[in-house]
C-alpha positions in Angstrom: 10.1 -6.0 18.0 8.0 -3.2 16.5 6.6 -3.9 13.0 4.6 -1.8 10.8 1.4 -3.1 9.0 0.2 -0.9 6.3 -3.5 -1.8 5.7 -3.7 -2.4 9.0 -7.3 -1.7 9.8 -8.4 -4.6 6.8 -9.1 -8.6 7.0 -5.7 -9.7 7.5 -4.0 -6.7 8.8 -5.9 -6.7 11.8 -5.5 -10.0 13.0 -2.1 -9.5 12.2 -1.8 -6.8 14.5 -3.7 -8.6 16.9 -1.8 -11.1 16.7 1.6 -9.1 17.1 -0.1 -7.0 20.1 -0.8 -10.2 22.0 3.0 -11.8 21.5 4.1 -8.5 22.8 5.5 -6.2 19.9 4.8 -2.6 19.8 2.2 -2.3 16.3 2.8 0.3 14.0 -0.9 0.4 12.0 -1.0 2.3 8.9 -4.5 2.3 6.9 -5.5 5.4 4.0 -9.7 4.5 6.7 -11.2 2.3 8.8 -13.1 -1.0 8.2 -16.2 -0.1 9.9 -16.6 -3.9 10.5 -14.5 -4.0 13.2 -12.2 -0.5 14.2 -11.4 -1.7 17.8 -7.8 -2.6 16.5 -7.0 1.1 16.6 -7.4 1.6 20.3 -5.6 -2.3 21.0 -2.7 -2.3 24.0 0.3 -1.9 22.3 -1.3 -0.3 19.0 -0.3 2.9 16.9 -2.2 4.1 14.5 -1.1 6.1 12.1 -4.0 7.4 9.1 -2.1 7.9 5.7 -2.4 6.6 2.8 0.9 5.4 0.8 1.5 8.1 -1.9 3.9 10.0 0.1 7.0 8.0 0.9 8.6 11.0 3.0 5.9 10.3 5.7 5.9 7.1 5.2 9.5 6.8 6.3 9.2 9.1 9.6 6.0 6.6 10.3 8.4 2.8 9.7 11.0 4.8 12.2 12.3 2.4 14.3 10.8 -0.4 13.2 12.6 -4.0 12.5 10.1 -5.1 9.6 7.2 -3.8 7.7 4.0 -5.9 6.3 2.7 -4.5 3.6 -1.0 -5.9 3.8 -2.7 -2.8 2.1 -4.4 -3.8 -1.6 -7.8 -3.3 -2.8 -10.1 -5.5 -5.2 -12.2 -2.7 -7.4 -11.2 0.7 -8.3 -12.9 3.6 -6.9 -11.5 7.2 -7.9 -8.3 8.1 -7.0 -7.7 4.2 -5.6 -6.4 2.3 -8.5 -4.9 -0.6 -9.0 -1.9 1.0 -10.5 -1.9 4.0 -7.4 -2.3 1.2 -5.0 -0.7 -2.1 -5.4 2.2 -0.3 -7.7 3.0 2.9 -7.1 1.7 2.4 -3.3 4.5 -0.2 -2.6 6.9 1.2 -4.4 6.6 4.0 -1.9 6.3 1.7 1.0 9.4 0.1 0.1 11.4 3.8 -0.4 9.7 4.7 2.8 11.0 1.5 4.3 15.0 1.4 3.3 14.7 5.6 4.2 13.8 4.2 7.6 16.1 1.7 7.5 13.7 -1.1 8.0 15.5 -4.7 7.8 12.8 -7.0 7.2 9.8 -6.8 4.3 6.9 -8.8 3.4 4.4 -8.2 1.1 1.3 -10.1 1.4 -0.2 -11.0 -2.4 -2.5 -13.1 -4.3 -1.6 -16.8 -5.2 -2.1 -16.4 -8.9 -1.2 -12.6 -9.4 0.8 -13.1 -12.7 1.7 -10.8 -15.9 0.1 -10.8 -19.3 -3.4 -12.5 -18.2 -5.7 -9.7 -19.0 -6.5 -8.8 -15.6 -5.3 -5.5 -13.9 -6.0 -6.8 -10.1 -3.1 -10.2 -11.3 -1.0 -8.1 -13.4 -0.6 -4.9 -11.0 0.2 -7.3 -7.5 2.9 -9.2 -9.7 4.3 -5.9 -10.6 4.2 -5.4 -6.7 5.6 -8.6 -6.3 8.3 -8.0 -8.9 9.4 -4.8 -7.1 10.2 -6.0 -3.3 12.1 -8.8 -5.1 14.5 -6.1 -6.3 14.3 -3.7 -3.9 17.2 -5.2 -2.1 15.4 -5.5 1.3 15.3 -8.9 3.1 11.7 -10.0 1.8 8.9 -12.6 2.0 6.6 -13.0 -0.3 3.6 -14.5 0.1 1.1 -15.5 -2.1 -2.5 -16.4 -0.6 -5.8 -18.0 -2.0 -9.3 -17.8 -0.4 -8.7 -16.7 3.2 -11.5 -16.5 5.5 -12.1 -15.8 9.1 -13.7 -13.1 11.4 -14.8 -9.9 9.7 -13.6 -11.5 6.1 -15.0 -11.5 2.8 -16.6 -14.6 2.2 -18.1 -15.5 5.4 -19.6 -12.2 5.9 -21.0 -11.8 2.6 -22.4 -15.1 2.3 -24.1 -14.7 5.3 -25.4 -11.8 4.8 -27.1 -13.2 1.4 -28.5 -16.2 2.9 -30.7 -14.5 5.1 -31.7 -12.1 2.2 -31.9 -14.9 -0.3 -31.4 -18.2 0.1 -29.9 -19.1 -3.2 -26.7 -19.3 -4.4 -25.7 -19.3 -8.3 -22.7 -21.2 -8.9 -19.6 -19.5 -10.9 -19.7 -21.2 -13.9 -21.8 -24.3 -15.0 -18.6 -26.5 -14.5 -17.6 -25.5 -11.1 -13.3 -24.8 -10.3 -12.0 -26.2 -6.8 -11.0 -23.8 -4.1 -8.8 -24.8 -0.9 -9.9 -22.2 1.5 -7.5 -21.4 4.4 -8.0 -20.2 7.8 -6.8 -16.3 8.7 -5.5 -18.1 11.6 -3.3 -20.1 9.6 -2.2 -17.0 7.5 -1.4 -14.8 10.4 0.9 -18.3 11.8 3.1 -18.0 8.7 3.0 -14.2 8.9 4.7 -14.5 12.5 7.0 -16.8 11.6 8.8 -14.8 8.3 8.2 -11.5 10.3 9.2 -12.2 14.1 11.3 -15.5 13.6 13.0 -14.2 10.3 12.2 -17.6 8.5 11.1 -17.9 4.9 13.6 -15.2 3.7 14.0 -13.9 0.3 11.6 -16.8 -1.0 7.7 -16.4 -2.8 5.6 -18.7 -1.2 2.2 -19.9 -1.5 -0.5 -21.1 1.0 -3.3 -23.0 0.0 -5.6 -24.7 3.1 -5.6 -28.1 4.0 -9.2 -29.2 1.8 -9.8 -29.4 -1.5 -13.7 -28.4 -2.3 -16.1 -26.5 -4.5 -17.7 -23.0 -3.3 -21.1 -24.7 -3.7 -19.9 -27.2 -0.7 -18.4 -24.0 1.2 -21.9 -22.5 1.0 -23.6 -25.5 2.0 -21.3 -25.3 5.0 -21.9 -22.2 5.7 -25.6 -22.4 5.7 -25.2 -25.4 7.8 -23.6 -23.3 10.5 -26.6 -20.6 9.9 -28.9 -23.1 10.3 -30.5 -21.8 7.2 -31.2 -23.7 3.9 -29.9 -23.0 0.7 -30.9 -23.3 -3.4 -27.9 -24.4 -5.4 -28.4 -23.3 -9.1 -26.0 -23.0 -12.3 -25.1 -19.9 -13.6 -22.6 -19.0 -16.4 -19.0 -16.9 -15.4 -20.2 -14.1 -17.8 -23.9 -13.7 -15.6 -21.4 -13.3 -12.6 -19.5 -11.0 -14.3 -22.5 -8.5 -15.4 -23.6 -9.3 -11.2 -20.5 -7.8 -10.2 -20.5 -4.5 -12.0 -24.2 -3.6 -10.4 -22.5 -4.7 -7.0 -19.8 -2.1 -7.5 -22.1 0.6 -8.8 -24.7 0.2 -5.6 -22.6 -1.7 -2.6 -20.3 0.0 -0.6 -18.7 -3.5 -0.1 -20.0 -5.5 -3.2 -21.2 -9.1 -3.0 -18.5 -9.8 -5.3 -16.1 -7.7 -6.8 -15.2 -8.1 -11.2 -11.7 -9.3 -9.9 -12.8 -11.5 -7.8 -15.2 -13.0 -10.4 -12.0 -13.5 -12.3 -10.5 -15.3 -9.0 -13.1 -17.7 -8.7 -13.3 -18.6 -12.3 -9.6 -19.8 -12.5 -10.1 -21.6 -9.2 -7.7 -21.2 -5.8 -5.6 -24.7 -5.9 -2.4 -23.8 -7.5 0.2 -20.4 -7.9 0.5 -19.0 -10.9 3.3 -18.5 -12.6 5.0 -20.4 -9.3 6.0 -20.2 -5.8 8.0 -22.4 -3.2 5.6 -24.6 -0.9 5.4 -23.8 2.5 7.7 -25.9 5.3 5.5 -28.9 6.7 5.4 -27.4 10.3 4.1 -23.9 8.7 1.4 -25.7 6.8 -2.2 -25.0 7.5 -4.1 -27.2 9.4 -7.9 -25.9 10.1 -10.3 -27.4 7.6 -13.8 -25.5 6.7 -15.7 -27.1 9.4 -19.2 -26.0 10.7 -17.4 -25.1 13.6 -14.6 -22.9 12.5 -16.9 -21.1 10.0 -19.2 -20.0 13.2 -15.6 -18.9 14.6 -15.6 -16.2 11.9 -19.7 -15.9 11.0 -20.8 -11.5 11.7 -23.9 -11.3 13.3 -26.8 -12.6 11.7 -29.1 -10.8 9.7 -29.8 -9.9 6.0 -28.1 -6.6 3.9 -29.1 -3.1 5.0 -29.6 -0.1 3.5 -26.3 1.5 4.9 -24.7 -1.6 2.2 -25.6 0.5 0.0 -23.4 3.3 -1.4 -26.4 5.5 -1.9 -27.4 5.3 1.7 -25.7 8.5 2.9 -27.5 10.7 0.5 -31.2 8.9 1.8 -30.1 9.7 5.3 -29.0 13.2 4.1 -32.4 13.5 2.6 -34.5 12.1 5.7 -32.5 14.2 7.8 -33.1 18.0 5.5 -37.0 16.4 5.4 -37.4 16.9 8.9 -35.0 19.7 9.7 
């Protein structure tokens, strides 16, 4: 088969591709940049990248040519300039899915957030269920699926924490009463994504996937610091000190600690969808549990933030580099 993956050079679209590579289907990758984390997936055997963003659906339809499906893994989690929530996860997949039927793509799946959802006061939940909302009446063969906390290799959560725990080893909680997350393994993600995109299964349905654990981030932490080998200071903090945090990430981190919407994520908790979804099938449900061992599986290397974290770091080199020149 040959399937395109827009946001193909992010979390989940890479090992998506990866994983599509390696089962041998011809990749289509579609990404607006690159993840500096990791780029390799560009040059993978079997690979095409193609570097566009998803405001024009004309191109987009000349790049989906010949394809049998189409992931559509591309969203963001803060708004910077031009990238908005309502540019990206609305108007972007509505031009994804024009670009799609133009090409005459057969199969669609759109990967979302477990409790996106209308009405809550949140533009990240409100704009991906108007995503969601508009491959459900596009007409296309669809899957929708709705994912919590997903973690892995070159992810969010692992890397970040990480990183913090050798710069600090403390960890404020989010919110003195503490919701319940069910993390899930990015291998267990891109299992499910195989099966609705290669096997055809899961059609026309929402679905959620939740991993197979119930804990508290604190415990994750702990875990993770466990794997580090490094210790870590547990201490309660209030939602609204996490949300002030978040705003000086965005204005200073390229990639910040923790992003506003995801502030808003972790204070609802990740154990159920919201407004609803199907359940997965038992043989599609995940399996890996946050173990010591699995999180080294997906740990970056070790060391504490940088200056290039920073979003002001390319005007100091700018300046060092004038200083001596």
């Amino acid at each position: 088969m040959k399937i395109a993956v827009t946001g193909g050079t992010g979390f989940v679209g890479r090992h998506l591709a990866r994983a599509l590579a390696a089962a041998g289907h011809d990749v289509v990758l579609v990404a607006r940049g690159v993840d500096r984390r990791d780029d390799t997936i560009r040059m993978s055997t079997r690979v095409t990248f193609f570097g566009a963003d998803l405001s024009d659906p004309g191109g987009l339809s000349e790049v989906f040519a010949g394809c049998d499906a189409v992931a559509h893994c591309a969203g963001i989690n803060r708004e910077i300039g031009a990238q908005t929530y309502q540019s990206v996860h609305i108007q972007g997949t509505a031009n994804v899915l024009k670009g799609a039927r133009s090409a005459g793509v057969r199969r669609f799946l759109l990967f979302s957030f477990l409790r996106a959802r209308p009405k809550c006061g949140s533009p990240y939940h409100e704009t991906k269920w108007a995503a969601e909302e508009l491959v459900r009446q596009a007409g296309m063969d669809y899957t929708i699926l709705k994912a919590g906390m997903i973690y892995g290799r070159g992810d969010h959560m692992l890397d970040h924490l990480s990183h913090s725990l050798f710069t600090l080893p403390l960890f404020a909680t989010v919110g003195f009463r503490e919701q319940p997350i069910r993390p899930v393994a990015v291998e267990d993600v891109v299992d499910i994504l195989l099966a609705a995109l290669v096997e055809g299964r899961l059609s026309c349905r929402t679905v959620f996937v939740l991993g197979p654990e119930t804990l508290l981030l604190s415990e994750a932490v702990r875990r993770v610091a466990t794997a580090l080998d490094r210790k870590v200071w547990i201490v309660p903090a209030p939602v609204w000190f996490h949300f002030a945090m978040s705003r000086l990430f965005e204005s200073v981190m390229q990639i910040p600690l923790v992003a506003t919407a995801q502030v808003r994520m972790l204070s609802e908790g990740f154990i159920q969808p919201a407004p609803w979804a199907e359940p997965l099938p038992t043989d599609l449900l995940p399996k890996r549990r946050l173990t010591v061992d699995q999180i080294r599986l997906g740990l970056p290397d070790s060391g504490a933030f940088r200056l290039q974290d920073l979003r002001c770091a390319h005007r100091i080199t700018r300046f060092h580099f004038g200083a001596r020149h």
